[in-house]
Each structure stands twice: as C-alpha cells, then as structure tokens.
C-alpha positions in Angstrom: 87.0 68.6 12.6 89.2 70.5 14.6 92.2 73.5 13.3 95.8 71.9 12.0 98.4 73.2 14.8 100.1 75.9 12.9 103.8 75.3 12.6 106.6 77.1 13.9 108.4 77.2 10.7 105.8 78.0 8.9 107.8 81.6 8.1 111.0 79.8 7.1 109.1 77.4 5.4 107.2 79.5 2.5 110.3 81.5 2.0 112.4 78.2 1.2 109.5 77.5 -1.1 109.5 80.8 -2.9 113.5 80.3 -2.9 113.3 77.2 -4.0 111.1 78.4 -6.8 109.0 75.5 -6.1 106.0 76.8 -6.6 106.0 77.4 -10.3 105.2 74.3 -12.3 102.7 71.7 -10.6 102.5 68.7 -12.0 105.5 67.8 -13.1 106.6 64.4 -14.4 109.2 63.4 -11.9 106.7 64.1 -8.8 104.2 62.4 -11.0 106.2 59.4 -11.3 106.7 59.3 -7.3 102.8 59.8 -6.3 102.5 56.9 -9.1 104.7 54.3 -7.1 103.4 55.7 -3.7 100.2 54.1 -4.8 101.3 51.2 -6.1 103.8 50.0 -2.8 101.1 50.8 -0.5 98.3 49.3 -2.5 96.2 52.6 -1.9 93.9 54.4 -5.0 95.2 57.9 -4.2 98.6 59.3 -3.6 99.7 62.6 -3.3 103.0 64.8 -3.3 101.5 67.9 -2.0 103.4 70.9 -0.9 101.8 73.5 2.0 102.2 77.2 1.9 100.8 79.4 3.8 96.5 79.0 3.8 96.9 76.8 0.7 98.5 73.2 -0.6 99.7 73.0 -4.2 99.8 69.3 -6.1 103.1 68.5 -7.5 102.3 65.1 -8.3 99.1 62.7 -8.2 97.4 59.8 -9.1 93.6 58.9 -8.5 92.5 62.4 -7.8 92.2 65.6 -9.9 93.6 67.8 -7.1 95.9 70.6 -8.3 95.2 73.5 -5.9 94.3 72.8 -2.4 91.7 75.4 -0.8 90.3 74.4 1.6 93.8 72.4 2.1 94.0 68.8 2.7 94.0 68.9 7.0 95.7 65.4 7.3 98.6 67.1 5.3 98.7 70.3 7.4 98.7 68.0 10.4 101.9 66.3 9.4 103.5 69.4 8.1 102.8 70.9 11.8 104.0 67.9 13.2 107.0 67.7 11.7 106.9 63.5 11.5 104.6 60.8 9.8 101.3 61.4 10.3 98.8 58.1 10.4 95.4 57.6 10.7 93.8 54.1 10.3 90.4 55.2 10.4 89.5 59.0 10.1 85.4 57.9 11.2 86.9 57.3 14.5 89.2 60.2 14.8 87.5 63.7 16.2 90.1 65.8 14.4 89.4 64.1 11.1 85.6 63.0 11.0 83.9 66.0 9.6 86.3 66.8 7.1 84.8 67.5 3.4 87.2 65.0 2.1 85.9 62.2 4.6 82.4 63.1 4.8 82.1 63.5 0.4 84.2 62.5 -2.2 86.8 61.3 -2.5 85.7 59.7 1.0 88.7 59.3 2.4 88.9 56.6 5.3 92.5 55.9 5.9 95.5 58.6 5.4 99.1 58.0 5.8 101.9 60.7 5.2 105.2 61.9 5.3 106.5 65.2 5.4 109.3 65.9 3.0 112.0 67.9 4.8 114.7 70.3 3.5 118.7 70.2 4.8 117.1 73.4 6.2 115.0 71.4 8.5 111.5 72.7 6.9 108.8 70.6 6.0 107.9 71.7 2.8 104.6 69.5 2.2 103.9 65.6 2.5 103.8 62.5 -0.2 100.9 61.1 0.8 98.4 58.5 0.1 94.8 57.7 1.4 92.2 54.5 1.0 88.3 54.8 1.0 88.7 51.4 4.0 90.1 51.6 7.2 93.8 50.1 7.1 97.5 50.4 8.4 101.0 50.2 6.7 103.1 47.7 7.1 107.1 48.3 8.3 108.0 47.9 4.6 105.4 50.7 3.4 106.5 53.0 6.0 110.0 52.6 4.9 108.6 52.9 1.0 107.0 56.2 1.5 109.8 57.4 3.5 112.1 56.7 0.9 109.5 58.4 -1.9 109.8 61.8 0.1 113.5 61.9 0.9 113.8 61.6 -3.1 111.2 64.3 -3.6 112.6 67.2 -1.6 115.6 66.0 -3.1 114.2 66.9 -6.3 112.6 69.9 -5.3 116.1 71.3 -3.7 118.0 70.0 -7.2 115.0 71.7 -9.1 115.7 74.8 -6.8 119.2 75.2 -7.2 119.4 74.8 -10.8 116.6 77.6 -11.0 118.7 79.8 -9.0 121.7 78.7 -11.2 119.8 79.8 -13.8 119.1 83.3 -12.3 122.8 84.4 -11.6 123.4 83.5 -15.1 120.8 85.5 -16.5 121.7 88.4 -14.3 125.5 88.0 -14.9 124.1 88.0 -19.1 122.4 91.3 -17.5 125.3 93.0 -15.6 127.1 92.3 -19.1 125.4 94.2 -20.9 124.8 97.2 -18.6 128.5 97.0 -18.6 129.0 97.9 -22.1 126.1 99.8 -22.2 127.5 102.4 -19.4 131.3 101.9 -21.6 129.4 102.8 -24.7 128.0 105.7 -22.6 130.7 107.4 -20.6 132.9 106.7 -24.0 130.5 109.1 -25.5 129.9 111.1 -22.6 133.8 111.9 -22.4 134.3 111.7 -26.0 132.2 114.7 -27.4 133.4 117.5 -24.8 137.1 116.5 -25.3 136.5 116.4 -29.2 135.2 120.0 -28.8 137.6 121.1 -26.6 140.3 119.9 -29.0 138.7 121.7 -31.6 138.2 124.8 -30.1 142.0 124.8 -28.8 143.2 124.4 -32.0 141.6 127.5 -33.2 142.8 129.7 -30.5 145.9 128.2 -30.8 145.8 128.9 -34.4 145.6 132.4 -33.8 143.8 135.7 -35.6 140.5 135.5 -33.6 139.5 138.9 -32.6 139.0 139.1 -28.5 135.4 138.6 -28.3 135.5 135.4 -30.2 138.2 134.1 -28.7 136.7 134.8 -25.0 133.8 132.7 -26.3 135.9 129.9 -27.5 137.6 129.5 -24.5 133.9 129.7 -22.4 133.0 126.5 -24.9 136.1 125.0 -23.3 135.2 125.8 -20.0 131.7 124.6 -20.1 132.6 121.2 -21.2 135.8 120.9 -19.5 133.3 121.6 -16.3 130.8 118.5 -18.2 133.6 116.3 -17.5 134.6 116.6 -14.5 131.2 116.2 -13.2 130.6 113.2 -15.0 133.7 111.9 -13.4 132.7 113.2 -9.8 129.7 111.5 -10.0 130.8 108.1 -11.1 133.4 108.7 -8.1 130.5 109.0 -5.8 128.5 106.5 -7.0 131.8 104.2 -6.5 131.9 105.6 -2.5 128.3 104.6 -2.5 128.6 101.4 -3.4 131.5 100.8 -1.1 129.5 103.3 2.0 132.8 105.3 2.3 130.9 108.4 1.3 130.9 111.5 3.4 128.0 111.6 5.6 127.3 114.2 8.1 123.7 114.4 8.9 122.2 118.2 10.6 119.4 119.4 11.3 117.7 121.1 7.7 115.2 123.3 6.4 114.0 120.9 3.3 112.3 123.9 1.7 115.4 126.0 1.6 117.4 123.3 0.4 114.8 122.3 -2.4 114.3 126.4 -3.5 118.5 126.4 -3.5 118.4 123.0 -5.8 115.4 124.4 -7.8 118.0 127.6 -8.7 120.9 125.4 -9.8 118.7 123.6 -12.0 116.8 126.8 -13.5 119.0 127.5 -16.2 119.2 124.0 -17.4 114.9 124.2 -17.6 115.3 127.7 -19.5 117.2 126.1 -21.9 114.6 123.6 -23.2 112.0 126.1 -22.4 110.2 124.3 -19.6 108.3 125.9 -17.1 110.1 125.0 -13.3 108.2 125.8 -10.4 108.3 124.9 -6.5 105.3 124.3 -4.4 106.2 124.2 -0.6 105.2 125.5 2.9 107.0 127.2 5.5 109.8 125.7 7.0 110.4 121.9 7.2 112.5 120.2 9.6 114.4 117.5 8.4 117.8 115.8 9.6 119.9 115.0 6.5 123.3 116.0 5.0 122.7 118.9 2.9 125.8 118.0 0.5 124.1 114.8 -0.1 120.3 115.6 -0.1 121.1 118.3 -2.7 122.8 116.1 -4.9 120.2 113.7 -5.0 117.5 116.0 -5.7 119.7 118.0 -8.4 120.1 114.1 -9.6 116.4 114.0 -9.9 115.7 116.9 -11.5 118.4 116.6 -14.3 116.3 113.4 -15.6 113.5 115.2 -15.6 114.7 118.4 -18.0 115.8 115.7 -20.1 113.0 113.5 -20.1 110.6 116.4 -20.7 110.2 118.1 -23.9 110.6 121.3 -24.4 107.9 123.5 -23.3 106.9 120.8 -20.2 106.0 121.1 -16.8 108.3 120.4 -14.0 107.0 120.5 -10.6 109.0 120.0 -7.0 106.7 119.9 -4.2 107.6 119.8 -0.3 105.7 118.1 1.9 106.0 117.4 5.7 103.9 115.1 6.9 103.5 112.4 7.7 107.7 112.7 6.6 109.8 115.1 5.4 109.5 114.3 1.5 110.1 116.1 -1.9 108.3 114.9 -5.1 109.5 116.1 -8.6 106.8 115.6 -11.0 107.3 115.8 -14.4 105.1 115.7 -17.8 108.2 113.6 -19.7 107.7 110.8 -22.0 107.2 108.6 -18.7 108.3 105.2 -18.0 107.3 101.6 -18.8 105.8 100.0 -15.7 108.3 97.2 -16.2 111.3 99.7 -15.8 110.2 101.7 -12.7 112.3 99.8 -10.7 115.2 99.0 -12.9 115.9 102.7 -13.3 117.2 103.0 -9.7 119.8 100.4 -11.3 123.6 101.4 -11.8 124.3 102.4 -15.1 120.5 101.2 -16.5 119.0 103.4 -18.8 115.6 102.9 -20.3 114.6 101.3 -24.0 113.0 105.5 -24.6 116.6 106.7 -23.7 118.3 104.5 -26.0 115.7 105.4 -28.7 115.8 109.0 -28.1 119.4 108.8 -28.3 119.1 111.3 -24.2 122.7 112.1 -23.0 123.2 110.4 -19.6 125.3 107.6 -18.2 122.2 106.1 -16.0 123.6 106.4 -12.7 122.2 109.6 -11.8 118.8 107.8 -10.6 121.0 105.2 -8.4 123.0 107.9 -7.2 119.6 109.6 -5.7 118.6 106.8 -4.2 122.0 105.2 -2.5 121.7 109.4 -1.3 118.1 108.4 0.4 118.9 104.8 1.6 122.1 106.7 3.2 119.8 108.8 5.0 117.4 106.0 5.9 114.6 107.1 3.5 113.5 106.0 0.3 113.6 106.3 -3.3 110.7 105.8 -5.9 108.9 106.7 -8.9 105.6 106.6 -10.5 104.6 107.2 -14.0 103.2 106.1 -17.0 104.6 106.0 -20.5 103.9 109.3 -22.6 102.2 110.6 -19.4 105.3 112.2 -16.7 106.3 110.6 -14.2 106.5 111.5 -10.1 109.7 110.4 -8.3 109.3 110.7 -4.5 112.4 111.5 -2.0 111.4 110.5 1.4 113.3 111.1 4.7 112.5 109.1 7.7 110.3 110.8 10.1 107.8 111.9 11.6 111.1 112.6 14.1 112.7 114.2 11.5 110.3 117.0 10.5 108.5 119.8 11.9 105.1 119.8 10.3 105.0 123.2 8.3 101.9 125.3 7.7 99.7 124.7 5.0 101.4 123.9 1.6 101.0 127.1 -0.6 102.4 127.6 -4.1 105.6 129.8 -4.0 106.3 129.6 -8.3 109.4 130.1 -9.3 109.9 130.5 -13.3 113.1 129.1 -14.7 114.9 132.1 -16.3 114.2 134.0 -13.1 117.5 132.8 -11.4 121.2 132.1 -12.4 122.4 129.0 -12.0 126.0 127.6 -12.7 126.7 126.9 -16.6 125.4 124.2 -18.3 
C-alpha cells in the first residue's frame, strides 16, 4: 500500500471544517439518510459519508459498517480527497496502492471502492460519500451520476448546517455584547453617580456656611479627590474608545522598563497602603526596551489597580522585571484569583468577572482591555494566569529580543508601599 498524495488544500480545508463547525455531531440523520440511498442506487453493502481532516476521517453517515472515527483513515478516501475528482477502483487485489490495505486484506474486505469528494463553493474537498463491495465491480453512468448527486446534497448540508451554526454564534454573542452593555451602564452609572452624590453633598455644606477652616479645607479635599475619580474614569473610557478606533497617541523610544516599572510602582503605593498590602518590585539593572512610556505606564498602572482591588487587605503584590528572552513585567498577586473559564474574557471591554459582581469591587472592566490594546499597540502581548482563591500573575510582554538589553542578574530591590507618595486616591 503506498502514502495518499497529500493535498494542497489540505490547510484551507480543516479550517473550512472547523468554520463550518462540521466536526461536532457525527452521525447525524440527514447524512444517515444519504449513505443509506448511496447503498441502495449502487447496489453495494457499505456506504459512507466520510469527512477528512487532517491525519484522521470522521463518519457522518453510514450504513453496513460501524465506522465512526477513522484512524488509521480509510486511504481510498484520502486518495479522492487528494485528487480532487471521483476516485474508482474496480478491484483493489489488482491495484499496488490499495492491495495491502487493512481494510482489503481483513474485514470488512473491501474489493471494489467508488467515491466522490464533496466540494465546498470554496473549492475544498471536505471528505467523500462513498461506497465499497467485498466483489470486484464498476458503476454504471446512472450510478456515477447517483452518487454525484448524493454529495452535491451533502456539502450542501454541511455548508447549511455551518451557516446556521455560525448564525447561531453572532446571536449568542450579540445576547453577549447586550448584556456587557448594560452591565458597563450599570457600572459607569455607579461609577459617576457616587463621587457626584458626594460632591453635591459636601458643596452644600460649605455652601451652607459656619465650618471652621480646617474642616472646610477638608471638605473641599473630598471634592477634589472625587472630582479627580471622575475625570479619570472618563479619560480612560476616552482612551479605550482611541483604542478601539487606533487613533491613540503612539510614540514609541527607546526605555529603561525598570525605571518606568519603579515610577508606576510609586503611583500605585498609596493605593496598596490603603488596604494594607505589602507592594514590592523585583528587577535588575537596566532593561532596554522600545515602547511609549505614556502608554506602557498606563497599562501597567491598569494592571496594578486590579490587583489592589482583587487582593485583600494585608496581600502580596509583586512586579517583577525580566529581560530575557523579552522585555516583560509580571504583576503577581495573592487575590481571590480567577476562574479558568474567565482568563481570557477579562481582557474583554467592559467584562467583569462573576467574583467582581459578588463582591460588589468598584471598576468599569475596561481597565484590563485597556492594558492589553496598550501591549498589542506596542506588538507584545497581554495574559494572565491564576487560579481561583489562589492570585493570579498577569504578564506584559514587549517584543524582543531586539528590544531589550539583557540586564544583570534579577535581584530583589523591595519597595514597601507607604514608603512613597503617590497622587491621591
């Protein structure tokens, strides 16, 4: 028995199938029905609508044979798949390609194979009906034409199938989009709601009159503070809206990452001291990096904000530079972690995770997508790892190795949380 040609379309071929969705459910009535009458208009005891991908065949439909999946595939069908055409062979004893295969040699003895590949608008041949005799025979013209007929209606079952799976999935994501869409109104409503409710209040008093100088100062520092809360909530839905659209300034220089991860780490110290959690950074000397600063920062200040509120108080937060083999900053928490199903929907605009909604944690959930737009801007990469109740570890990466200068030897350089001043928070 000699190899099946391997197609050149093989590529396009089991990506239509994935798009297709076509893989999914085996055995399915319709494809039943068709390997059914395949058998009965050639007058054969097996028939087959078998689809190929990649090393292995998958059975949508059969009749005299228990084949589902195919591995060691069925070579006459990777043969006709390869060739793109119908693919007979009258006696497979007398044919060197076919003579020693398992299905010839042992059961179900196969003697006689005739198939025809079922091919997309898209021009790929997504698998073969089939059918096979244990005697050497031929089709007639009106068989050929029969089991032509059988596989023009099966891919076009498999495309209808297809599309109304895909159909299926915009709807479910649009259901999706929906409801992050009243979830981030529900949010920002809040978000906006409570500083301009206290700053109302507060105003009132002053306005009001009698408060010795002291308290009034602090009045009008609680006004401040969340005056400031709004306007960066509303900058940062305004960049997340340049993001989206790539109109966001971007002007890329040559950095030292551990500078610009010590000056983020400062910013965010206050924030850390609040909840009582210990914030340290763990880098080496110098790393070389070509980002824009503006950005970069933003990202990882985006970063660590999630983690101070994800961790409770008394945590850990960690931020760790590393050089090689990229320019990368990892922020590792000891937070209430994340469900592995949600580590990559919270890179999503405006998702927020089930513990968020439970815990009732302030946020809008765009800071994550923010950070990671920031990283796909720069041509790096966002991610995170964690498990629930046990931290999590989200990893900035630049591109490199160009990028970077590799640094001495990572050495702790601690740096408590009340040991800086940062902006108000």
């Amino acid at each position: 028995m000699t190899e099946a040609p391997v197609p050149a379309d093989k590529t396009a071929r089991v990506r239509e199938l994935g798009e297709l969705n076509a893989l999914e459910s085996l055995l399915a009535p319709d494809f039943q029905a068709i390997a059914v009458s395949a058998a009965h208009v050639c007058g054969t005891p097996i028939a087959l609508v078998n689809l190929v991908a990649g090393d292995r065949q998958y059975v949508k439909g059969r009749t005299g044979t228990d084949l589902t999946g195919v591995n060691p595939p069925v070579s006459f069908c990777d043969h006709t798949v390869a060739g793109c055409r119908t693919l007979e062979i009258p006696d497979a004893h007398a044919d060197p390609r076919f003579r020693d295969d398992p299905i010839v040699t042992g059961p179900p003895r196969v003697r006689s194979y005739t198939g025809v590949p079922m091919i997309t608008q898209q021009g790929n041949a997504l698998g073969t009906v089939c059918v096979m005799d244990h005697r050497p025979r031929r089709l007639d013209t009106a068989q050929h034409q029969a089991l032509h007929t059988l596989a023009t209606h099966a891919v076009t079952l498999i495309e209808l199938h297809g599309r109304a799976h895909q159909a299926e999935e915009v709807v479910r994501r649009l259901h999706a989009l929906e409801r992050l869409k009243n979830q981030f109104l529900r949010n920002v409503n809040h978000e906006l709601r409570t500083p301009l409710t206290t700053i109302r209040s507060y105003l009132e008093l002053v306005l009001e009159g009698g408060l010795d100088e002291t308290t009034e100062r602090r009045f009008l520092q609680v006004i401040e503070r969340n005056g400031d809360r709004m306007l960066h909530l509303v900058d940062m839905m305004l960049l997340m809206a340049s993001l989206n659209a790539q109109t966001a300034a971007f002007s890329p220089a040559r950095i030292d990452l551990s500078d610009l991860a010590r000056r983020v780490v400062e910013l965010s110290a206050p924030a850390a001291h609040l909840k009582g959690l210990s914030l340290n950074l763990h880098a080496p000397g110098p790393v070389e990096a070509q980002a824009d600063a503006d950005q970069l920062g933003t990202a990882l200040l985006q970063v660590l904000d999630n983690s101070i509120k994800f961790t409770s108080r008394g945590g850990a937060i960690d931020v760790v530079v590393t050089a090689d083999p990229a320019p990368e900053v990892e922020i590792h928490d000891t937070g209430i972690g994340v469900e592995h199903d949600d580590l990559r929907r919270v890179f999503e605009d405006f998702y927020r995770t089930p513990q968020a909604e439970e815990q009732a944690v302030q946020g809008t959930g765009i800071g994550l997508s923010i950070a990671e737009k920031i990283m796909e801007m720069h041509g790096g990469s966002a991610r995170m790892e964690s498990e629930l109740h046990e931290g999590a570890c989200v990893h900035l990466t630049l591109p490199g190795p160009g990028g970077a200068r590799r640094g001495e030897r990572p050495g702790d350089q601690p740096m408590r949380s009340g040991s800086v001043r940062g902006p108000r928070t």
